[in-house]
N, C-alpha and C positions, 0 to 999 in steps of 0.2 A: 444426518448425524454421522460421526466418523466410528467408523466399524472398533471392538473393543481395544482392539493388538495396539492402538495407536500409543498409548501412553508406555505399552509392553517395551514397545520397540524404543523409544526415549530411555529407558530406564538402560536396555541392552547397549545403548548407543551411549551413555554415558559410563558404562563397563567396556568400552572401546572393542565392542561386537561390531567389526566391520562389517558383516554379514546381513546385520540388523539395520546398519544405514545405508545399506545396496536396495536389501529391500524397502525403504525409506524412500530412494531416489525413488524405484523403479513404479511404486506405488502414485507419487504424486507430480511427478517431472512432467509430464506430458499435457494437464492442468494448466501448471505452473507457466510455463511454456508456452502455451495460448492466450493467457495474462499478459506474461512481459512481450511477445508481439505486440499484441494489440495495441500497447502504452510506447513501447517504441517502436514499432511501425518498421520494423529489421529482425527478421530471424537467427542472422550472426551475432545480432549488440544482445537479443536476448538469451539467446547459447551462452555469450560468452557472461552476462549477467549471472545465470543461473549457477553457471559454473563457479564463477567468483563465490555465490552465496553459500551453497553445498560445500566450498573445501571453508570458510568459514565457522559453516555449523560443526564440521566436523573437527577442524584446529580448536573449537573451546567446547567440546562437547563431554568435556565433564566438569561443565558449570551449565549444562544446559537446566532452563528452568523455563516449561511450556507451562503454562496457566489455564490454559482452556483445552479446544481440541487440537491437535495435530494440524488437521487440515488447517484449520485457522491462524493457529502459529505460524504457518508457512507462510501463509498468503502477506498475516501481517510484516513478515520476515522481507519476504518480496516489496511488496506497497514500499519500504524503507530505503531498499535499495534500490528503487525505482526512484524515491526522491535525490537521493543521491546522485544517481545517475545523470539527471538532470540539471541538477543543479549546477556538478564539476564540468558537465559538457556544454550547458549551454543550448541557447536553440540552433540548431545548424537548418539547414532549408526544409528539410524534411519536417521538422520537430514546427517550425513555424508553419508550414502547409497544414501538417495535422490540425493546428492550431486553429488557423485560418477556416480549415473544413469545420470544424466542429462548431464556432462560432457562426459561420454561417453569413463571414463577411460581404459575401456577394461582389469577391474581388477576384478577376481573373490571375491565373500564375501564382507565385510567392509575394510574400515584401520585399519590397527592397532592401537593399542594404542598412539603410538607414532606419527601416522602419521594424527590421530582426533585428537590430542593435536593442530600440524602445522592448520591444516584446521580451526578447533575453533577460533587459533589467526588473520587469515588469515581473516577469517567470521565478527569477532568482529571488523576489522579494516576498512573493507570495508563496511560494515555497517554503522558505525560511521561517515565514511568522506562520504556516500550519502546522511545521515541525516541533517550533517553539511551545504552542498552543498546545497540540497534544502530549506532549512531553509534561506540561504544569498541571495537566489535569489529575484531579484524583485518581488511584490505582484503579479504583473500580468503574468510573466514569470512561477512564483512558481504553482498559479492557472491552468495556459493553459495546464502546462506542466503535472500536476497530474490527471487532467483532459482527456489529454492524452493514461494515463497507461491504464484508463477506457476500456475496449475491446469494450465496447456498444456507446461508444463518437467518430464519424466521427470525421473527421477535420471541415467539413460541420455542425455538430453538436455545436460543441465547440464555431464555429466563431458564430452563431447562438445565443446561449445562452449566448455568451460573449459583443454582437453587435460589433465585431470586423467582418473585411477581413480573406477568409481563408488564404490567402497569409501572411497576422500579424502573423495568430494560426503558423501556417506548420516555420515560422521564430523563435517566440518563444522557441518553441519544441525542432528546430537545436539548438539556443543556450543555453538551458537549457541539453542536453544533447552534446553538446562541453564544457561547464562547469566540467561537472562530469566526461568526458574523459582526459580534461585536469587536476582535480583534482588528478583522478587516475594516470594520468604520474607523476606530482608532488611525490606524495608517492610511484611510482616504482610499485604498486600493480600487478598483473598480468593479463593479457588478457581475462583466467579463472575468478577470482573472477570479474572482469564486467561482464561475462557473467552471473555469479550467480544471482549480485543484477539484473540483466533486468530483469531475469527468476522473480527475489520474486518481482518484482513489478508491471509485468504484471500479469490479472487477471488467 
C-alpha cells in the first residue's frame, strides 16, 4: 500500500508546491520508468513519455482529482499514455517484434512490410475499442478494475482502499473484463490481439 504522504502531497501539488511534485517525481519515476520500457522496448520513447506525462500533471494540477492511491493513479496515468503512444505511432519494427515475441509466432526476423501494415491496423483497433470499453464502464467498475492491472494491488488491497468486500472487487474485475471480451466478439477481433492488449496493460 502507498505510504500516508501520498494524498499529502496531491493536495500540495494542487497549491502549486513545486517542491511537493519534485518530490512526487523523485518518489515514483524510477517505477514508472521500468513500466514504460518494458511496453515500449526504448529507454528514450520512454524518458521522453514520462516526461510528457509529469509536465501534464503538473499544467492541470489544480484540477487534480486522484481517487485511489498515488501509486495507482500514476500507473493508471501511464497505462493511457502508453495507449496513446501506440496508437498515434503505430507499429514500427520494433513494436511488431515485441509483438511477434510475445505471441510466440515461431517466425524468424520481423514481418514484413505487408504483414506490419495487418498488425498496425489490427493494434490501432484493438486499442481503440479497450479505451472505448473502459471509458463506458461504471465509475466504480472502471476504478477497481484499473486498479487491478496494478501488479502491486491484491484483491485484498483494492477492497481495502476501496472500503468495499473482496468478493465486490474479484466481481467487478470479472465483469469489467466480460465487457471487453464481449466487446471483442462484437468486432470479431482475434484471440491474439486480446492477448496483446492484457500483455500492454498489465504492469
Amino acid at each position: 500500500m502507498e505510504p500516508a504522504q501520498g494524498h499529502d502531497l496531491v493536495e500540495r501539488i494542487r497549491q502549486t508546491d513545486y517542491q511537493a511534485f519534485e518530490d512526487m517525481h523523485q518518489q515514483h519515476y524510477a517505477t514508472l520508468f521500468r513500466m514504460a520500457v518494458k511496453k515500449t522496448g526504448d529507454e528514450d520513447e520512454a524518458f521522453d513519455l514520462l516526461q510528457e506525462m509529469f509536465m501534464e500533471i503538473w499544467e492541470k494540477r489544480e484540477t487534480l482529482h486522484v481517487p485511489n492511491t498515488l501509486d495507482a493513479w500514476l500507473r493508471n496515468r501511464l497505462w493511457f499514455k502508453l495507449c496513446g503512444y501506440f496508437r498515434t505511432r503505430g507499429f514500427r519494427e520494433k513494436h511488431a517484434r515485441l509483438f511477434g515475441e510475445f505471441l510466440k509466432i515461431g517466425q524468424e526476423g520481423i514481418p514484413d512490410e505487408q504483414e506490419a501494415r495487418e498488425i498496425n491496423i489490427q493494434y490501432e483497433a484493438v486499442m481503440e475499442l479497450v479505451k472505448r470499453t473502459i471509458d463506458e464502464m461504471p465509475q466504480r467498475m472502471k476504478i477497481v478494475f484499473l486498479m487491478s492491472r496494478d501488479g502491486n494491488n491484491s484483491i485484498k488491497d483494492i477492497a481495502q482502499e476501496l472500503e468495499l468486500s473482496p468478493k465486490t472487487v474479484k466481481n467487478q474485475v470479472n465483469q469489467a473484463m466480460n465487457r471487453i471480451r464481449h466487446a471483442v466478439s462484437d468486432t470479431s477481433l482475434t484471440p491474439a490481439e486480446l492477448m496483446f492488449m492484457i500483455w500492454l496493460i498489465n504492469p
